[in-house]
N, C-alpha and C positions, 0 to 999 in steps of 0.2 A: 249945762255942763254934765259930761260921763266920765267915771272912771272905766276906763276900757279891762282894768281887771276884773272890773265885776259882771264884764260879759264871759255869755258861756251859762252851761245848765253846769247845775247845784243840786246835790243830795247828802240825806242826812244818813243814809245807810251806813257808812263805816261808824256814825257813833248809835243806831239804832241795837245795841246791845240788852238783851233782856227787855226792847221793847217791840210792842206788836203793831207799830206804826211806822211811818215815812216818811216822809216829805221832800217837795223837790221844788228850785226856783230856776227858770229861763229865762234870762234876761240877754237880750238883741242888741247890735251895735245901734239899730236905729230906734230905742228907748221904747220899744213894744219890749212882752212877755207873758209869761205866765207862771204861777206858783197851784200845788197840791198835797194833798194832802189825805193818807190811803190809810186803812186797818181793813181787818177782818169783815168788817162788818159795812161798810159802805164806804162811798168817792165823793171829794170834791172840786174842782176846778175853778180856777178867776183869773180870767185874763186881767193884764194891767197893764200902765206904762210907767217907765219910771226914767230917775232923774238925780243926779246929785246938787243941791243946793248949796253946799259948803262943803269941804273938806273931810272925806270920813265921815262923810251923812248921805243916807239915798233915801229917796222919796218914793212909795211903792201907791200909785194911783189906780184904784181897781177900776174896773169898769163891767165887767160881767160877773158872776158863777154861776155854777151847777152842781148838782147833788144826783148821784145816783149808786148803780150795780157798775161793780168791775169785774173783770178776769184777773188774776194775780200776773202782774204785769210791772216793769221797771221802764218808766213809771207807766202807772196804771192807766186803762183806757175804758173809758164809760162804755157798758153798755145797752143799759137804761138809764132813762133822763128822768127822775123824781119829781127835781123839783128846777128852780132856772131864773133868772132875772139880773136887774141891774143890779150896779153894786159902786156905792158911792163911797167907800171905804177909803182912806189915804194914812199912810203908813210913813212914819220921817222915825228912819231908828238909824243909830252909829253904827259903824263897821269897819271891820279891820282885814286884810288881806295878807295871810301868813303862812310860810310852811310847816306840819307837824305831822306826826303818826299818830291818826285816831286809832283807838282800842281795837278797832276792828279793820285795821290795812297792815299790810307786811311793811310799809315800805311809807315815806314822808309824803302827803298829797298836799296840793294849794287848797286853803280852808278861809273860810271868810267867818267872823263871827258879827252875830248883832247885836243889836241892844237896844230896843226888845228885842224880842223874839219875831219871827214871822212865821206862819203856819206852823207854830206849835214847835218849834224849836231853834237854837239859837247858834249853832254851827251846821255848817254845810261844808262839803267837798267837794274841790270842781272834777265833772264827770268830763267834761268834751266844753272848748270854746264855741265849739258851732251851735249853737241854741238852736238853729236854726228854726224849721216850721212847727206850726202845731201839730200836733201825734193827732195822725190821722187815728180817728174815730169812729165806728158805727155804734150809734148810739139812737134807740128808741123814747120815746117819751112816752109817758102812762097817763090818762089816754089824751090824744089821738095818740098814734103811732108817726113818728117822724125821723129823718135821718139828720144826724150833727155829723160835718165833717170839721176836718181842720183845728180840732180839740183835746187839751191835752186834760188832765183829772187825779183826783185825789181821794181818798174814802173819808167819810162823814159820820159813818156808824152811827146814827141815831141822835148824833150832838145838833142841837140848835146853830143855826148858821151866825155866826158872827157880824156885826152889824159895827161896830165903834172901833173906830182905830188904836181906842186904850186896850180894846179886852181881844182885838183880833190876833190870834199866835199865843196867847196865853193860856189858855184851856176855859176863860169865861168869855160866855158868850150871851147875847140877846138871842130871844127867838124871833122868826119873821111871823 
């Protein structure tokens, strides 16, 4: 089962106020996506699929990331590939679908909040229902050199990649 409000891309930028980071979640009518998660200092990317199991609950099932170099981008697009693999991560947080004016919009947006957190924060603002593709990418990997298409991304700045679905979106993380 889907809550068809929580399709559509998600960003934290209207409450991104006094901070030097981002985050955005795409979430498909047909339960693909992806979430990231961007600063100054590096990107990262995870696709997932996801799912409502009960009522005011999604289920965020990862299945890849990436870690690299962006361009300052909304939202950000790798391009260098650091680091890359599977990702068995699965994510069951509450949520609510609400209108409000965050700090930083003139005007009331549709906001969803969680509980936890995912990618490091806990409200988002829907940008477009059309989630549609992955943001296209050129992105290299160090070394060999290779091209990622069809990838969207997030900055990682030097943080350990997240591994447990207690500490994923928190700011604690495991290292790989």
């Amino acid at each position: 089962m889907r809550d068809d409000r929580l399709v559509g891309m998600w960003t934290t930028e209207p409450y991104d106020y006094g901070v030097m980071e981002s985050s955005w979640l795409a979430l498909r009518p047909d339960g693909t996506g992806w979430s990231a998660w961007a600063n100054a200092g590096g990107a990262t990317v995870s696709h997932l699929a996801w799912d409502c199991p009960a009522d005011g609950e999604v289920e965020l099932r990862y299945e890849w990331w990436a870690s690299g170099v962006w361009p300052p981008g909304n939202p950000p697009w790798l391009i260098d590939v650091d680091e890359e693999g599977p990702d068995e991560t699965v994510i069951r947080t509450r949520y609510s679908v609400n209108v409000e004016t965050p700090p930083l919009a003139d005007s009331p947006l549709t906001v969803v909040h969680l509980d936890p957190d995912v990618e490091y924060s806990s409200r988002y603002a829907l940008v477009t229902r059309e989630a549609g593709a992955w943001i296209n990418v050129s992105a290299h990997r160090r070394p060999p050199s290779r091209q990622l298409s069809d990838c969207p991304c997030s900055a990682l700045a030097g943080r350990p990649r997240v591994t447990s679905s207690e500490n994923r979106g928190t700011g604690l993380a495991d290292s790989r």
